[in-house]
N, C-alpha and C positions, 0 to 999 in steps of 0.2 A: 480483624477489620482491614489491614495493609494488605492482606493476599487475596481479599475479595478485592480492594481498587485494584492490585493489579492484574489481576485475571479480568476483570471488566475492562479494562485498559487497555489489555490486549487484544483478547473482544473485537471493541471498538476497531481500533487499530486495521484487525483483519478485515473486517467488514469495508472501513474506507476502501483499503487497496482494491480488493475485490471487485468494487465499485470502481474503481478509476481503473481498473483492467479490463471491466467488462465495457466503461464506455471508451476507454482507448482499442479496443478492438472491435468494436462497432463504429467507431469514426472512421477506421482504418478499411473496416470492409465499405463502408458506402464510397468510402472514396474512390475504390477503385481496386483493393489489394486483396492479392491471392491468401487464400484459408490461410497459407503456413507465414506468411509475412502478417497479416491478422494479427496470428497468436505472440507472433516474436514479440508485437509491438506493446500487444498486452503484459506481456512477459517485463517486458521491459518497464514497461507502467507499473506494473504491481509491485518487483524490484526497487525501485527509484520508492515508493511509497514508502515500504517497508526500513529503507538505508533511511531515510529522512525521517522518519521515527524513532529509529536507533539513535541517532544523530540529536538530534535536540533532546532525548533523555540524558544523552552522554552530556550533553551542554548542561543540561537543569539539572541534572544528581548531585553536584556541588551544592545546589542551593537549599536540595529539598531533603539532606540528612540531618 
């Protein structure tokens, strides 16, 4: 049961960032910026998502063994 939350957890996880990459790089293009500044900024987005996941797991695995 533990390896299915965490495979669905992760899942999940993927999916947000995805989602915050694809509208971080659709914001980025209406604005005004070039294909390859787009993707940086998605790039970045999707990163930042995924560090901030890692990160509060790192914080809550204290509480949750």
């Amino acid at each position: 049961m533990t390896v299915a939350i965490v495979l669905l957890t992760i899942a999940v996880v993927a999916v947000v960032a995805l989602l915050v990459a694809v509208g971080a790089g659709m914001l980025a293009r209406i604005d005004g910026a070039t294909w390859p500044s787009a993707l940086t900024r998605a790039a970045g987005a999707f990163t930042a998502v995924l560090i901030l996941a890692a990160t509060v797991t790192a914080a809550l695995s204290p509480f949750l063994t």
